[in-house]
C-alpha positions in Angstrom: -6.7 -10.1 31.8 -7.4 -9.4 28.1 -4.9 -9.9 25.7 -6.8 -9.3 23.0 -6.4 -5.5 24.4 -2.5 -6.3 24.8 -2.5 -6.8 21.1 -4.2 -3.4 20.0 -1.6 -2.0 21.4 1.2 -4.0 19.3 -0.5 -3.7 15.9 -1.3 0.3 16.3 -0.2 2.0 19.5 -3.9 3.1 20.5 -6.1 1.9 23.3 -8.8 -0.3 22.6 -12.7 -1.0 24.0 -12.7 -1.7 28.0 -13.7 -5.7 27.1 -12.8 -8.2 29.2 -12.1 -11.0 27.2 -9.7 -13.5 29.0 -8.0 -15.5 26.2 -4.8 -16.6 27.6 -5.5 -20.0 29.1 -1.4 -20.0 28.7 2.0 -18.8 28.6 2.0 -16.4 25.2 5.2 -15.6 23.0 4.7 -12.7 20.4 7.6 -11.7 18.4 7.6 -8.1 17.1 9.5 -8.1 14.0 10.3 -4.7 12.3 12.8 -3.2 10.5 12.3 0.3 10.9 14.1 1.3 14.1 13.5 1.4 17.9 12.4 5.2 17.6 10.3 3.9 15.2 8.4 1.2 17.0 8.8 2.8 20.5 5.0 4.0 21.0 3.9 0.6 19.7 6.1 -1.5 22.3 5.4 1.1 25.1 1.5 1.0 24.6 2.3 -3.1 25.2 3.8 -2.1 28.0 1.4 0.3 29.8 -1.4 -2.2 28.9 0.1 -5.3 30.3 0.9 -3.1 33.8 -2.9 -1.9 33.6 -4.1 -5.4 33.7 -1.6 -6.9 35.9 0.0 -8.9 33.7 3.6 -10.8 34.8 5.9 -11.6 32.4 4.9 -15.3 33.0 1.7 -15.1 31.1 2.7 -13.4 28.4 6.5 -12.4 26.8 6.5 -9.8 23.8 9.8 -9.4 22.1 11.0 -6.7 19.5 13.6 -7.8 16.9 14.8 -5.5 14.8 16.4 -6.5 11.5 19.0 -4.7 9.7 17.8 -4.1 6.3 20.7 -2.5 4.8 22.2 -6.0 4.8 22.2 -8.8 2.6 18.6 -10.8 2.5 20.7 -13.9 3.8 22.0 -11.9 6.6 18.4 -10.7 7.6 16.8 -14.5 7.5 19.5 -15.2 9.7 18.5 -12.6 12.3 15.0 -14.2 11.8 15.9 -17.8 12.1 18.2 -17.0 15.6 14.9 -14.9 16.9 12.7 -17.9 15.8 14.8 -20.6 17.4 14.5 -18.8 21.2 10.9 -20.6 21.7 7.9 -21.1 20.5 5.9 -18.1 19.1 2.2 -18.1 19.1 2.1 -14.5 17.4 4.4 -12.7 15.0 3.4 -9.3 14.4 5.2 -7.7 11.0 5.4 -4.0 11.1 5.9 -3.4 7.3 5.5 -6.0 4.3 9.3 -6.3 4.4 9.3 -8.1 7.7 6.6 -9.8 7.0 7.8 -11.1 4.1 10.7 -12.3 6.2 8.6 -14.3 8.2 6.8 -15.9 5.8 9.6 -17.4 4.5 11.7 -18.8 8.0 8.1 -19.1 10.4 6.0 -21.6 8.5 3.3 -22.6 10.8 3.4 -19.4 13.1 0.0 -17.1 12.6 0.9 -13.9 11.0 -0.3 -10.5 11.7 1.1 -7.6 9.5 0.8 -4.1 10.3 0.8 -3.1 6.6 1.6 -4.3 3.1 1.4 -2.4 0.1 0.4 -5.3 -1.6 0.3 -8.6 0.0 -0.5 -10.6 -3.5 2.5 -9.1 -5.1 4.7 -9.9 -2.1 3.7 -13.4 -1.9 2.2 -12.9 1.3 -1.5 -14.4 0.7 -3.1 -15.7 -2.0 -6.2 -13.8 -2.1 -7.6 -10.9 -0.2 -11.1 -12.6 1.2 -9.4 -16.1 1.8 -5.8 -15.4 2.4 -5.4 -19.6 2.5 -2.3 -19.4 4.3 -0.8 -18.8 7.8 -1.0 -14.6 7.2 -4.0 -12.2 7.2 -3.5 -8.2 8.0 -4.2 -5.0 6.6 -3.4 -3.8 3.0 -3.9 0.0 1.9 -4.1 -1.2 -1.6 -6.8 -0.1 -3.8 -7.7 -0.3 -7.7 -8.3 3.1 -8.3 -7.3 4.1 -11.6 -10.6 4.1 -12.8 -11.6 6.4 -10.4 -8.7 8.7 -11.2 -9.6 9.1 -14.1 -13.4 9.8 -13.4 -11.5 12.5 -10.8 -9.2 14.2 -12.9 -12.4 14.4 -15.9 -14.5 16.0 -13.0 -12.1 18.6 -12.5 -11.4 19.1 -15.7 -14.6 18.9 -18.0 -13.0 19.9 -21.0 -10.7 17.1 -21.2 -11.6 14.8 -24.5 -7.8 12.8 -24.1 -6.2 10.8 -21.2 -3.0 9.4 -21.1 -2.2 6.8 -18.7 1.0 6.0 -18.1 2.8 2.5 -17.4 6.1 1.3 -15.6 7.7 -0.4 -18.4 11.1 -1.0 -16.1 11.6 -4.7 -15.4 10.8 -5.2 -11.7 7.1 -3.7 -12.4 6.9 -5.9 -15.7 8.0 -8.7 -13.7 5.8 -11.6 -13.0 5.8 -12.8 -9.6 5.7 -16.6 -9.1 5.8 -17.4 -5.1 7.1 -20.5 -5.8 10.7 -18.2 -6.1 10.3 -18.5 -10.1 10.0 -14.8 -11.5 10.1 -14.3 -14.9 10.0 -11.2 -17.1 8.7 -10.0 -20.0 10.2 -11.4 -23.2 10.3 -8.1 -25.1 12.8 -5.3 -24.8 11.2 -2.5 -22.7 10.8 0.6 -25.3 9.7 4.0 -23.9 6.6 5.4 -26.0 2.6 4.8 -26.9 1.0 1.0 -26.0 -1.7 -0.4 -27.7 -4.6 -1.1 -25.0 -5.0 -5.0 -24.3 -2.1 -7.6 -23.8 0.5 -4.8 -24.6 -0.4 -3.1 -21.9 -1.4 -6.4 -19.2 2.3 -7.8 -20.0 3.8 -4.6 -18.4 1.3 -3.7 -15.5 -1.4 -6.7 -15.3 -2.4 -4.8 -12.2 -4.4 -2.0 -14.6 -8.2 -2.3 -14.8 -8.2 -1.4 -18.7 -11.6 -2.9 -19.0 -13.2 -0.1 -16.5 -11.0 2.7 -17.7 -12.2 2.0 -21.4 -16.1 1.6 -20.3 -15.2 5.3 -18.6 -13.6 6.9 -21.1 -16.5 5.9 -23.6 -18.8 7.0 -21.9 -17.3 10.4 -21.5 -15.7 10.4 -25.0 -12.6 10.5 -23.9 -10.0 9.6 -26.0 -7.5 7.2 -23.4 -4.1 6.3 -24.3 -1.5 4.8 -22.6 2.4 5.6 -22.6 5.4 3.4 -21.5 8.2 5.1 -19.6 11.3 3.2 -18.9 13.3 5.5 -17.7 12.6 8.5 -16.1 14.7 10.1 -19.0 12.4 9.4 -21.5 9.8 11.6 -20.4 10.6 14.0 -23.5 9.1 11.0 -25.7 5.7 12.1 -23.8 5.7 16.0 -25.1 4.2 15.2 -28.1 1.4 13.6 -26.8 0.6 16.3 -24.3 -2.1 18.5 -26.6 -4.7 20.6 -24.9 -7.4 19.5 -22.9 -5.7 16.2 -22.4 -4.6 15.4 -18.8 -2.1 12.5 -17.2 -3.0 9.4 -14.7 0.1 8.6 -12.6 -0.4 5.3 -10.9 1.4 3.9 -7.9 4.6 2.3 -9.8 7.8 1.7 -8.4 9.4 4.1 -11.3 6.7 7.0 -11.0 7.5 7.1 -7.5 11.3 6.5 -7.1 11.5 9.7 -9.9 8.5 11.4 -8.7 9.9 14.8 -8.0 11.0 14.7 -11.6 8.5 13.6 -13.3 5.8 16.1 -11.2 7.9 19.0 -11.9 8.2 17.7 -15.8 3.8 17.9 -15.9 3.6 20.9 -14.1 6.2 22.6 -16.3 4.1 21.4 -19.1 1.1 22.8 -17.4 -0.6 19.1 -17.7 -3.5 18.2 -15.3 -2.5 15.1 -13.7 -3.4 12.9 -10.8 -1.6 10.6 -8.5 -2.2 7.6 -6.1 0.1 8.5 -3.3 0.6 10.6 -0.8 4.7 11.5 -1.6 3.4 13.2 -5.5 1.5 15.9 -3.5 4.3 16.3 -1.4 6.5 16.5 -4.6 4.2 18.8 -5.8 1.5 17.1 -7.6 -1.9 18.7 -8.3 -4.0 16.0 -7.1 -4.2 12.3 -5.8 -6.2 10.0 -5.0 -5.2 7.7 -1.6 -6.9 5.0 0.5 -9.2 7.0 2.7 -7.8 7.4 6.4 -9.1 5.8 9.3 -11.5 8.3 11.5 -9.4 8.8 14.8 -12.5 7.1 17.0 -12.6 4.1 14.7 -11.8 0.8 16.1 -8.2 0.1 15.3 -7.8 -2.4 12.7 -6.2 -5.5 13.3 -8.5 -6.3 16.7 -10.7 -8.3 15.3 -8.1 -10.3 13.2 -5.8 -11.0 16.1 -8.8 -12.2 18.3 -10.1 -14.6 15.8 -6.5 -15.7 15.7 -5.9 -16.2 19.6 -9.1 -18.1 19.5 -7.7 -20.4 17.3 -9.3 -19.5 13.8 -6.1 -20.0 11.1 -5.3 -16.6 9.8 -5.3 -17.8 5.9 -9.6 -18.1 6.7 -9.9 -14.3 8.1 -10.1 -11.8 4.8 -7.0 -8.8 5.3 -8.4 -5.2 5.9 -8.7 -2.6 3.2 -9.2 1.3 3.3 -12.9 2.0 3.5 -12.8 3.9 0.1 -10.7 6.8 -1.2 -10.5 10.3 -0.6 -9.2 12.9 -2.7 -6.7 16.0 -2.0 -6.6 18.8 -4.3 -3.3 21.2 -4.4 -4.4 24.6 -4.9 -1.1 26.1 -5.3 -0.8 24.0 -7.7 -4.0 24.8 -9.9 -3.2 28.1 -9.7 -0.3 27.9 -12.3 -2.7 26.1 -14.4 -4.6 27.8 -17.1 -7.5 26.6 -16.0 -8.8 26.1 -12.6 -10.4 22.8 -11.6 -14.0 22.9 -11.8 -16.5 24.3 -8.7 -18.1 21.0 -8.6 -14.4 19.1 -7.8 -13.4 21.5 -5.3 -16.7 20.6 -3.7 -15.9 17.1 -3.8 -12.3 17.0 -2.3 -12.4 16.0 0.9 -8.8 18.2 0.9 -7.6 21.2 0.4 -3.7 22.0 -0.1 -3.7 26.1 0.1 
């Protein structure tokens, strides 16, 4: 019996490679811990299902349980729910199916290897403490990627007759935040105040996760004048009008603020008929002309996670196995949008997107 093949089908659903690889030598416990609902999770626990039957699997060798934690309650309330799942036996496996739950588990399994499905970003959420060397009891996958830089780079490829950039940053306190996972978090000394930031610690005190150094070498190289505007509230985006000259086009990176308002603040660039790109998938659906996301598995990949979770059951500590990334971006290019543009995106970018949104 394979349980590495058991496990494919708790991190993702799918069916994995016909290998035998018999690594329960044991009675296994694996705790599914989500909050998203049963609905939710239901292909994930019934491709568990189907794959223990197809192996002949009893329920001696190996018991899989689903807890689902109420996250509209208080965060005490949930670590309760946790600590009464925890206390039923001994796990060998927790499986997190957002960086929520696994955040969770972090906190009330210490010693228990685990496995999340996905984390925005697993640094920020105290999670690991580095992406090759997690050096702690957690590894997964992350769909994180720096890629403002490359923004830009898209958006000037679109639009070659853009000399200014403005890049905006989430001045609001929990992106200004810094995270200590010791529980300490402290913020930013000065006031938050909506309007132009000077390039260097200005700008690192509010987002420290910006590459500025790569997004300066760009725009020098493509004379491109780049500035870079606080908002900290969405109702300050008037304060930006000004700045908005022609030729010049907007970088929207992934911040809790940009997104939270996005339908707002998409409709406010379009209106102003302002090029802009965006890192997530929810702006185009706002109605964003562009983004650039982590670039989606092929469907005949191997599913990620199967190589993590065997190097686990075979007893290698997760903090030594480096969390899965995206392999590159991809970018989608809203052609409704352009069209309401005065000018169309170059030839050469439309060649380049790897979609189209007609």
């Amino acid at each position: 019996m394979s349980f590495l093949r058991s496990v494919c089908y708790l991190v993702l659903g799918l069916s994995c490679a016909a290998t035998s690889l018999s690594l329960l030598a044991k009675p296994v416990s694996v705790l599914v811990l989500s909050i998203l609902s049963e609905e939710q999770d239901r292909k994930v626990m019934q491709g568990l299902t189907r794959e223990l039957r197809q192996f002949g699997a009893s329920t001696e060798e190996i018991q899989v349980e689903r807890v689902e934690i109420n996250s509209d309650q208080s965060e005490l309330a949930m670590r309760s729910e946790v600590q009464t799942a925890l206390a039923k036996r001994k796990w060998q496996l927790i499986v997190a199916t957002t960086g929520s739950s696994a955040d969770l588990a972090r906190r009330e399994a210490v010693g228990v290897p685990l496995l999340f499905r996905t984390a925005a970003n697993p640094l920020d959420e105290c999670l690991i403490e580095s992406l090759r060397t997690p050096s702690g009891g957690a590894t997964g996958y992350t769909s994180d990627l720096p890629g403002e830089p490359k923004m830009l780079e898209a958006l000037k490829q679109a639009y070659p007759a853009m000399t200014g950039a403005i890049m905006l940053v989430d001045g609001t306190p929990e992106e200004s935040g810094q995270v200590d996972c010791n529980q300490i978090i402290t913020h930013a000394q000065v006031p938050c105040e909506s309007g132009p930031k000077v390039a260097g610690p200005n700008v690192a005190t509010r987002d420290p996760y910006l590459d500025q150094a790569s997004l300066a070498r760009f725009a020098r190289t493509r004379r491109l004048q780049l500035r870079y505007f606080q908002l900290c509230s969405i109702d300050d985006l008037p304060r930006l009008s000004p700045l908005l000259t022609p030729n010049t086009g907007v970088v929207v990176p992934n911040r809790g603020l940009f997104y939270e308002d996005r339908q707002t603040l998409v409709s406010y660039l379009n209106t102003r008929q302002v090029p802009a790109i965006y890192a997530h998938r929810a702006m185009l659906q706002a109605g964003g002309l562009m983004a650039l996301l982590p670039r989606a598995e092929p469907l005949d990949a191997p599913p990620r996670g199967i190589e993590q979770a065997r190097r686990i059951l075979a007893g290698t500590p997760p903090g030594q196995i480096p969390v899965q990334r995206p392999e590159g971006l991809e970018l989608t290019l809203n052609l409704r949008v352009a069209r309401q543009l005065p000018v169309p995106p170059s030839k050469s970018a439309l060649r380049a997107a790897d979609h189209l949104l007609r």
